[in-house]
C-alpha positions as CSV (number, residue, x, y, z in Angstrom):
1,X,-39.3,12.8,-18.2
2,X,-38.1,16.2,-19.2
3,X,-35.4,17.0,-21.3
4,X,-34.8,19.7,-18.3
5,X,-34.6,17.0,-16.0
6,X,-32.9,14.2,-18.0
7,X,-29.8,16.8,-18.4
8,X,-30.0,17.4,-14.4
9,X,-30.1,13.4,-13.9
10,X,-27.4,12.6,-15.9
11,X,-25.2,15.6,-14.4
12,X,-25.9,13.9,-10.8
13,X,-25.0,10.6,-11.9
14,X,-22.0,12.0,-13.9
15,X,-21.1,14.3,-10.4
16,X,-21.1,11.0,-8.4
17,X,-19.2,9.0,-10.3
18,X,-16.2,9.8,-8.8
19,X,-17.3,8.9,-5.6
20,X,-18.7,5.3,-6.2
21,X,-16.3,3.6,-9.2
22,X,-17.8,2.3,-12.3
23,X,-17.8,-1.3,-12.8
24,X,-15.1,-2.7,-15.1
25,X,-15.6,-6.3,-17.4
26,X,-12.9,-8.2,-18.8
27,X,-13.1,-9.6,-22.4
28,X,-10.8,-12.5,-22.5
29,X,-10.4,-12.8,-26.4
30,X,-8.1,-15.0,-28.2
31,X,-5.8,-12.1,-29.3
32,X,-5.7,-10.5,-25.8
33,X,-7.9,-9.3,-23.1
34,X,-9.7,-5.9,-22.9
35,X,-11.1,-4.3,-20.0
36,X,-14.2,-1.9,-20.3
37,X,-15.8,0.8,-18.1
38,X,-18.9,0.2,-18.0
39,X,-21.6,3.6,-17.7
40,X,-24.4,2.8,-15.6
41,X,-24.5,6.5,-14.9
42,X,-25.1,7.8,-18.2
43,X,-26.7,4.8,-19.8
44,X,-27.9,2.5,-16.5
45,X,-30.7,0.7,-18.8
46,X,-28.2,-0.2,-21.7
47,X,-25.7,-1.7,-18.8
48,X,-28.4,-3.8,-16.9
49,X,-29.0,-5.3,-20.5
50,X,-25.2,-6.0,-20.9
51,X,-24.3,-7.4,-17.9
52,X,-27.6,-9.8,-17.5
53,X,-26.3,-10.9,-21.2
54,X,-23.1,-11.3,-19.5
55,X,-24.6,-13.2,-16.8
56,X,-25.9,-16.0,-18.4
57,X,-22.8,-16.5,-20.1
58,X,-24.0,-15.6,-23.4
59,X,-21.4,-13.8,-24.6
60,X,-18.8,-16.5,-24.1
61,X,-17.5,-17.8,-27.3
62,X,-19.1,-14.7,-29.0
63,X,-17.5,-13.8,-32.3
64,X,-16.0,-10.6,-33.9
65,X,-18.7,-10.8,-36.9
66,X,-17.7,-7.2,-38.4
67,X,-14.9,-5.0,-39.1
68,X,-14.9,-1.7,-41.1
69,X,-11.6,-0.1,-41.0
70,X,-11.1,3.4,-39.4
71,X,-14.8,2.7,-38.0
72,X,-16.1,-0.1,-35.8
73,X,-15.7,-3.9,-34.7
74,X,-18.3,-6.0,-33.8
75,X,-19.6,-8.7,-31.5
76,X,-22.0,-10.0,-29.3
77,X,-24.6,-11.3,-32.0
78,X,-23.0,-14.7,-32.4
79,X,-21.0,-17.4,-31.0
80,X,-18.7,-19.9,-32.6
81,X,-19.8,-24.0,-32.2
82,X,-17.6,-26.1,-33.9
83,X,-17.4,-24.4,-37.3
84,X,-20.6,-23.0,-37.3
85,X,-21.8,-19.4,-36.0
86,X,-24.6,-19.7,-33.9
87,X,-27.4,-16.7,-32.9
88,X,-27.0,-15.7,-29.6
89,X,-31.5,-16.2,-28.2
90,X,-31.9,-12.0,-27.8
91,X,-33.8,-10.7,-24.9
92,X,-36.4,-7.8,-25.2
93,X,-34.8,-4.2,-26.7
94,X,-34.0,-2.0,-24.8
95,X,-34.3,2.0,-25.0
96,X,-32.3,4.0,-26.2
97,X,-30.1,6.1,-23.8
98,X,-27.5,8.1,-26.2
99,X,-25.7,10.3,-23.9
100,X,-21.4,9.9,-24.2
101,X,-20.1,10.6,-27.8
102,X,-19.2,8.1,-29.9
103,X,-15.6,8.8,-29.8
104,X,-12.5,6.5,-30.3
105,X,-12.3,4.2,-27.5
106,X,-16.2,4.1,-26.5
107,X,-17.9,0.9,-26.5
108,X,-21.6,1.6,-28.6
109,X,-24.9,-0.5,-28.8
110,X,-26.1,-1.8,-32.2
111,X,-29.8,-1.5,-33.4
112,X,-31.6,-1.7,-36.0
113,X,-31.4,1.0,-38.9
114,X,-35.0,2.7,-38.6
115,X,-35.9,1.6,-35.0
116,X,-33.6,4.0,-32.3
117,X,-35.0,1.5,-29.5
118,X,-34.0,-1.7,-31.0
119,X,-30.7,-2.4,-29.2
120,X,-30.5,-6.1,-27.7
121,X,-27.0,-8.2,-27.5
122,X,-25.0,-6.6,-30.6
123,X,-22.3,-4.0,-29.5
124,X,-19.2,-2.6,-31.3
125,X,-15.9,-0.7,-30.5
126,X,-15.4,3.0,-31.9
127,X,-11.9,2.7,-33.6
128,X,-11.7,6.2,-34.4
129,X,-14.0,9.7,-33.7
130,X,-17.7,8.5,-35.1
131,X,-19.3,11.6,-33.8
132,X,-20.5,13.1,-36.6
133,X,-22.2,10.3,-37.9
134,X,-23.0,8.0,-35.0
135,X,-24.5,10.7,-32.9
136,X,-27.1,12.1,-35.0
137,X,-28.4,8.7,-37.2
138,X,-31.2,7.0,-35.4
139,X,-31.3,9.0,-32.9
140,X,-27.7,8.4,-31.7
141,X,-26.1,5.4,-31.0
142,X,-25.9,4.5,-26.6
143,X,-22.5,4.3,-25.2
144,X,-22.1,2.6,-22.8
145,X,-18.7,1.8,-22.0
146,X,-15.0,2.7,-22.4
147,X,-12.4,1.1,-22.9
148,X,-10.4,1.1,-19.5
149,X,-6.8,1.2,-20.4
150,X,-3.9,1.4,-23.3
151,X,-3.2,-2.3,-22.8
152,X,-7.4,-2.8,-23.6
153,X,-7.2,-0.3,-27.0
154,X,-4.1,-2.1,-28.3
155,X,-6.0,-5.6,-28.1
156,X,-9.3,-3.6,-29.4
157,X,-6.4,-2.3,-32.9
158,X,-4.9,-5.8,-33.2
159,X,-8.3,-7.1,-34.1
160,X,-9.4,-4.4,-36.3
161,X,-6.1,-4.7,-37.9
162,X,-6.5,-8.5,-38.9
163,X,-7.5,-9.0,-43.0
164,X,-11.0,-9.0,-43.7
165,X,-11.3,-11.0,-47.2
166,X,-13.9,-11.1,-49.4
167,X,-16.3,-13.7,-50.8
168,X,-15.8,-16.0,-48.1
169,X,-19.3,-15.2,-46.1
170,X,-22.6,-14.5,-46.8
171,X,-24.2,-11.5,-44.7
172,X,-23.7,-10.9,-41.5
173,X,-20.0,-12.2,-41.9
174,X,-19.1,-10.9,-45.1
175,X,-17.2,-8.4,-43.3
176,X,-15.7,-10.3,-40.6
177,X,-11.6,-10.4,-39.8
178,X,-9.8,-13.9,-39.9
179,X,-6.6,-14.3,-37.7
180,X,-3.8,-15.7,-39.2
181,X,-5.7,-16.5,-42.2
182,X,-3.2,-17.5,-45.4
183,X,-5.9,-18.2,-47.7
184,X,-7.9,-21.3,-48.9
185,X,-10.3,-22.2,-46.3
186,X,-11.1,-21.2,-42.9
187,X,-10.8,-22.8,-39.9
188,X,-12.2,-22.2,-36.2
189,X,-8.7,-21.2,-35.2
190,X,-9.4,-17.8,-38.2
191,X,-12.4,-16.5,-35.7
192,X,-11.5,-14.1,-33.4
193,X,-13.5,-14.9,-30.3
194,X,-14.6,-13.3,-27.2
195,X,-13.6,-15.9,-24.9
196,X,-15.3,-15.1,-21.8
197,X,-16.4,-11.8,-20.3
198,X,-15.8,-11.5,-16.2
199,X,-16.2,-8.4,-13.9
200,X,-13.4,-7.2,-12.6
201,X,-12.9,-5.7,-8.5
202,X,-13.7,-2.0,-8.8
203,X,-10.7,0.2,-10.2
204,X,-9.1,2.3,-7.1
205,X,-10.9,5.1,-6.0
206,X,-9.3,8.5,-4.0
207,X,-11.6,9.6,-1.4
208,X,-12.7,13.5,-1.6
209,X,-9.6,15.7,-0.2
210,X,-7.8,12.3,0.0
211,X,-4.3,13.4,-0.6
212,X,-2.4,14.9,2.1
213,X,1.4,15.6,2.7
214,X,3.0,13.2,4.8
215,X,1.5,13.0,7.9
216,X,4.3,12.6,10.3
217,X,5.8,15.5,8.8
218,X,2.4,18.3,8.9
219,X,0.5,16.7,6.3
220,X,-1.0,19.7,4.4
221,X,-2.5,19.6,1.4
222,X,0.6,21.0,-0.6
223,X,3.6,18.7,-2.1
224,X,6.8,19.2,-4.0
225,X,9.3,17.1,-6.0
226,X,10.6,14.8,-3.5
227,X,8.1,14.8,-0.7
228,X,6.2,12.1,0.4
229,X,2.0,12.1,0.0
230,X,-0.1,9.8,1.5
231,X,-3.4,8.6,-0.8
232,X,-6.4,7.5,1.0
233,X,-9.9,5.7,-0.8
234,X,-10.7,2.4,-1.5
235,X,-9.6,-0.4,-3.6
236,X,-6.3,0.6,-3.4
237,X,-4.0,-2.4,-3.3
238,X,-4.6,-6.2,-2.2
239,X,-1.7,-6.4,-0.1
240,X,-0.5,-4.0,3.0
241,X,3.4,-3.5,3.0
242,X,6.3,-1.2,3.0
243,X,8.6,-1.4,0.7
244,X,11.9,-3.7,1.5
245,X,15.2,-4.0,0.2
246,X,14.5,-6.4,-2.6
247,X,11.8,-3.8,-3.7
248,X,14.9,-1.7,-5.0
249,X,17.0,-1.7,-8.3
250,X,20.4,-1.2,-6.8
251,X,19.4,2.6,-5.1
252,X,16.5,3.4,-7.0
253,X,13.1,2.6,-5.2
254,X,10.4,1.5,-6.7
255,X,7.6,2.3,-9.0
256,X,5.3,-0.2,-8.8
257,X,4.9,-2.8,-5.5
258,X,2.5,-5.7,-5.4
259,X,1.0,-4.2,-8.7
260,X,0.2,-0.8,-7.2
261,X,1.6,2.1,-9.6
262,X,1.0,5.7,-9.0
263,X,1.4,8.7,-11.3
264,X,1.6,12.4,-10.5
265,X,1.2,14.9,-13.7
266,X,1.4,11.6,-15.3
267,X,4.9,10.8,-14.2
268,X,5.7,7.9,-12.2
269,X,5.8,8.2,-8.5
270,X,8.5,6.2,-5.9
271,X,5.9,3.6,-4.2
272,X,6.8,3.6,-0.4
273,X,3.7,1.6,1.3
274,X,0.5,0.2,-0.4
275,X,-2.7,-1.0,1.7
276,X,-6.5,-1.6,0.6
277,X,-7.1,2.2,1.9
278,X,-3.9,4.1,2.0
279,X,-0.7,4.6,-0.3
280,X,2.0,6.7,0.2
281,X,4.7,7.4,-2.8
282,X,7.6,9.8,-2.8
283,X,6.7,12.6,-5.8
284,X,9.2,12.2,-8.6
285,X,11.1,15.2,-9.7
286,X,10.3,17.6,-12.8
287,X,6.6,18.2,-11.6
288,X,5.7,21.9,-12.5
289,X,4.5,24.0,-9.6
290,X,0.4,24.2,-9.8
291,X,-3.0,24.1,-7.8
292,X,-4.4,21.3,-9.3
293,X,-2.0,18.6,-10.0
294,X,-3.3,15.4,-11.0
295,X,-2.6,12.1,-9.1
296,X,-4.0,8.9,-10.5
297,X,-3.7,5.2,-8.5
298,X,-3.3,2.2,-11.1
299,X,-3.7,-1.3,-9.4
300,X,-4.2,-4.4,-11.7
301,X,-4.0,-2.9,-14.5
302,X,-6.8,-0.3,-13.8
303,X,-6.7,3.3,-13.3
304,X,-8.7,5.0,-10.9
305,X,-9.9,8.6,-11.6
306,X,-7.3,11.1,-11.2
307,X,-7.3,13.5,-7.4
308,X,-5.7,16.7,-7.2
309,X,-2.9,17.8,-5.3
310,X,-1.1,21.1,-5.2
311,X,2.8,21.4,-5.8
312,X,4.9,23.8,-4.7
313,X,8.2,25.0,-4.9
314,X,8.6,24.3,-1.2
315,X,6.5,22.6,1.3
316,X,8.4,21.6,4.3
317,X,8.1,20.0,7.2
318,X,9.6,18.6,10.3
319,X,9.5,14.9,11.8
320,X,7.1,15.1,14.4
321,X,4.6,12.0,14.7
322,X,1.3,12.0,16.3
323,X,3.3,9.7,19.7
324,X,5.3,13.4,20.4
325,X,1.8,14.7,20.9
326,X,0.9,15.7,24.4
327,X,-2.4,17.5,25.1
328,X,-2.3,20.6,22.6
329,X,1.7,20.7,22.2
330,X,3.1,19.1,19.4
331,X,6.8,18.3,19.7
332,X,9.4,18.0,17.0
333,X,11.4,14.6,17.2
334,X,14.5,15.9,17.5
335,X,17.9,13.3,18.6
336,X,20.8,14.5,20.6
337,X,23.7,13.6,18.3
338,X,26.2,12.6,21.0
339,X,23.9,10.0,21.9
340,X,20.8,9.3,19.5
341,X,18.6,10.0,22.1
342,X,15.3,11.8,21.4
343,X,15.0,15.3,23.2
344,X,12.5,14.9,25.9
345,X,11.4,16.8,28.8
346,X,9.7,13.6,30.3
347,X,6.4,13.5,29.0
348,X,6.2,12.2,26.1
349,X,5.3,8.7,26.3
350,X,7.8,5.7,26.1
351,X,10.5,8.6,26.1
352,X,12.9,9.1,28.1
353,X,13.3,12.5,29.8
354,X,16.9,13.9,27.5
355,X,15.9,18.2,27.1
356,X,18.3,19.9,25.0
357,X,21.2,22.2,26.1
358,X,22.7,24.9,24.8
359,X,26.1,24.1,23.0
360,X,24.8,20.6,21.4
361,X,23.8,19.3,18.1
362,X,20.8,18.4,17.6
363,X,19.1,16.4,14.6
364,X,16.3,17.1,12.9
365,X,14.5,15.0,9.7
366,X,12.0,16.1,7.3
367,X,10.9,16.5,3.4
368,X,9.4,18.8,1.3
369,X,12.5,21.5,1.2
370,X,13.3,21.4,-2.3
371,X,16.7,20.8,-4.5
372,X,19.7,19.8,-3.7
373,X,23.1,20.1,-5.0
374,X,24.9,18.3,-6.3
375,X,21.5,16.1,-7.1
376,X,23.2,13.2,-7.4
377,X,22.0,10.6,-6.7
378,X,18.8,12.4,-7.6
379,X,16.3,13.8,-4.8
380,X,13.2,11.5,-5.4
381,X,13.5,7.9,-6.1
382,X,17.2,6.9,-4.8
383,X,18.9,5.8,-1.7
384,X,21.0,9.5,-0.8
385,X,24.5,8.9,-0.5
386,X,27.4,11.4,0.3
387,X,26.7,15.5,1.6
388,X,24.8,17.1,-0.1
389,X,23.4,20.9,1.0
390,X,20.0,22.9,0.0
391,X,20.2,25.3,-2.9
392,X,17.7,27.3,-1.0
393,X,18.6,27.5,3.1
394,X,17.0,27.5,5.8
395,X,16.7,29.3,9.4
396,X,15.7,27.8,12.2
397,X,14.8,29.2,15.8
398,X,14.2,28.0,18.7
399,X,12.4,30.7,20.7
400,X,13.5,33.9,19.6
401,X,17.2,32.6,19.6
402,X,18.7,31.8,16.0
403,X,20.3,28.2,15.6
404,X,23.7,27.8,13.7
405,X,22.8,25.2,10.8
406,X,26.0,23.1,10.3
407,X,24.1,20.2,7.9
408,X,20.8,20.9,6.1
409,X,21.2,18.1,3.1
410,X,19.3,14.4,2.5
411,X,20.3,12.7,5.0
412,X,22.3,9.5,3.5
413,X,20.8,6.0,3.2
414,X,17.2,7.2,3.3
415,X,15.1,8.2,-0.1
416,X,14.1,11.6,-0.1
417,X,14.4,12.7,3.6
418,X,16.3,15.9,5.0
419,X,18.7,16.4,7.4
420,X,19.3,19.2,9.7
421,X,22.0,19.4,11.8
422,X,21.4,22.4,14.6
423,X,23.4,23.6,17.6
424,X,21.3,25.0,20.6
425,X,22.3,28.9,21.2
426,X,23.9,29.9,23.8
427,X,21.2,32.0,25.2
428,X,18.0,29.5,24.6
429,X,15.4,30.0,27.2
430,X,14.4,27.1,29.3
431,X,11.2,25.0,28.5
432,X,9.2,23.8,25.9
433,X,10.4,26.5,23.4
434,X,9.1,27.0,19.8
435,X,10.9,25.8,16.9
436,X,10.7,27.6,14.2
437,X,11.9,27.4,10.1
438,X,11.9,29.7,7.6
439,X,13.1,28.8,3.9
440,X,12.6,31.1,0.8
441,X,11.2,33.8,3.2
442,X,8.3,31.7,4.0
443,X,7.8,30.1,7.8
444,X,6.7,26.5,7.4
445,X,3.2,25.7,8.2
446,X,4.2,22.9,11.5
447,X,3.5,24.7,15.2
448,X,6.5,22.7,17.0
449,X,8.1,22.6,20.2
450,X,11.6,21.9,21.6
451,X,12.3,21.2,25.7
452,X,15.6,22.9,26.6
453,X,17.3,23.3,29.7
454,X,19.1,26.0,30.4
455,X,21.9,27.0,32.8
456,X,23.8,23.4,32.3
């Protein structure tokens, strides 16, 4: 193959690896366990010949047989019987595929010093940025993993931190670390092993475009601190639930349920529902405006590869679920506040027919409209109690008729919802009227509509 069309290969594979998730193995060691990417994109070869090693159960019981500090650790050529280190039987090399630098935190293939295709079972961690050396001896050595998460590197440190004494072992162990090791001899209980090694369910995955504003409130694809987002992919949590009362810390909601934790900008979002294919979180406050925003879903322990969202200062929207949907005409769910009632002109389904009339209250819910004052208890993430208004108000119309706004605050007991509180005018048309809301001079993006009567 070409070196024109090995680069266009690898750029495919590398282009679809967000779409279909890289497998992840977990190393169950005696000092911890550490979970690896694996690459079959960039180095599909070097990972067939991993996980058939895996397989067979050949890495179980392997030993950490060498550990240069600042460098690399590593495994995979023996295992511990006994008291005695024992060859792992090696399968046929396999060829070289050196793609991914090997940078701190890569997992690497070990070969023979003059032979570039001589990999087989051996494999080490990169404790720190080998690149300039690694990359260019023997015609660079294959990554073909990373490790998958902070929990995973500390385990990989602890072990490269462990003593490494000398004149204990003849080559290969001559270099290898003993755990716990207080001199005079050594026992099995010294070695650090590689327990087992096990694949692990796919890390979560975002669809493409699969984060949108909350739907029952315009969706969009724009957010702000505060405002609920609904995640859509796969592998997203192994339960499906909303959150409940015991969920919460006094007021404060959650940030992780049923081992679902999300982060936006790499802050910690409020975890509202969780399902296999859908998560919606509440977007935690102090998330700088921008286009592409980074969202990443964590479940298990691993972290999917991060989605974009964009935030903005404002991004409001009204209650109005797809069941106040009729034909082409999508009604806001507004409640008389004499009664609780929703408004109604009769066809909306399992409503009762209740239009508006000029002279009432109405109430309106939604998210995505920004500060409050005084923010406490804070917009995202806590139950709101007590009046609280906008810092930056809004107008609403219904037709070409201006509303007075007498409450536009969260509304108390719910996390991170509005609440409008609107009095029909006086002179408000009859029938299905738009309803309309400006804030910050900016109309919000929702097409909604609002049955009066007239003439009561």
């Amino acid at each position: 193959m070409s070196t024109r069309l090995l680069d266009i290969s690898i750029l495919i594979a590398a282009s679809l690896a967000g779409q279909v998730p890289d497998p992840t193995v977990r190393m169950k060691t005696n000092l911890g366990d550490i979970d690896v990417t694996l690459l079959p994109g960039v180095a599909p070869l070097t990972v067939a010949n991993f996980l058939k090693y895996k397989d067979k159960g050949a890495f179980n019981n392997t030993i950490f047989h060498r550990s240069v500090p600042g460098f690399i650790i590593q495994t995979g050529g023996f295992t511990l019987s006994g008291n005695n280190f024992v060859e792992i039987p090696q399968d046929p090399p396999v060829r070289n595929e050196f793609n991914i630098s090997n940078t701190r935190g890569t997992v690497a293939m070990a070969k023979l010093g003059t032979n570039p295709n001589s990999a087989t079972n051996q494999f080490f961690f990169n404790l720190g940025d080998n690149s300039a050396n690694l990359n260019n001896q023997n015609g660079g050595f294959t990554v073909f993993g990373r490790v998958a998460n902070a929990a995973s590197q500390a385990v990989v440190d602890r072990i490269a931190s462990q003593p490494v004494p000398s004149g204990i072992f003849q080559s290969p162990f001559d270099a290898m670390p003993l755990f716990n090791w207080r001199g005079g001899s050594v026992s099995a209980s010294n070695i650090i092993v590689i327990q087992s090694v096990t694949s692990l369910d796919p890390p979560p995955s975002i669809s493409s475009n699969g984060i949108v504003g909350a739907s029952a409130f315009g969706g969009g694809t724009r957010a702000v601190a505060g405002s609920y987002i609904e995640i859509y992919g796969a592998g997203l949590a192994g339960t499906t639930r909303g959150w409940a009362g015991t969920d919460f810390s006094g007021n404060i909601a959650p940030i992780t349920l049923d081992q679902v934790q999300v982060t936006v900008n790499g802050t910690r979002a409020y975890i509202n529902f969780v399902s296999p294919g859908q998560i919606n979180v509440q977007v935690p406050e102090g998330i700088p405006a921008g286009d592409a925003v980074p969202v990443v879903v964590t479940f298990n322990g691993l972290a999917g590869g991060a989605a974009n969202i964009a935030i903005r200062e404002y991004a409001g929207g009204l209650l109005a679920p797809a069941s106040f949907k009729v034909g082409d005409v999508q009604y806001v769910a507004a409640q008389h506040a004499a009664t609780g009632k929703f408004v109604s002109g009769g066809n909306i389904p399992d409503v009762d027919a209740a239009p508006a009339v000029p002279g009432e209250t109405l109430t309106l819910y939604g998210t995505g409209f920004g500060p409050i004052t005084p923010n406490s208890p804070a917009l995202a993430g806590r139950i709101a109690a007590g009046a609280t208004a906008l810092t930056s108000p809004v107008t609403v119309k219904i037709g070409e008729a201006e509303a007075k706004v007498s409450y536009a605050g969260l509304a108390p007991g719910l996390v991170g919802v509005y609440q409008f509180n609107i009095e029909v005018p006086a002179n408000a048309a009859s029938g299905d009227q738009p309803l309309s809301v400006t804030q910050g001079g900016e109309a919000i993006a929702q097409k909604l509509f609002l049955t009066v009567k007239a003439g009561q």
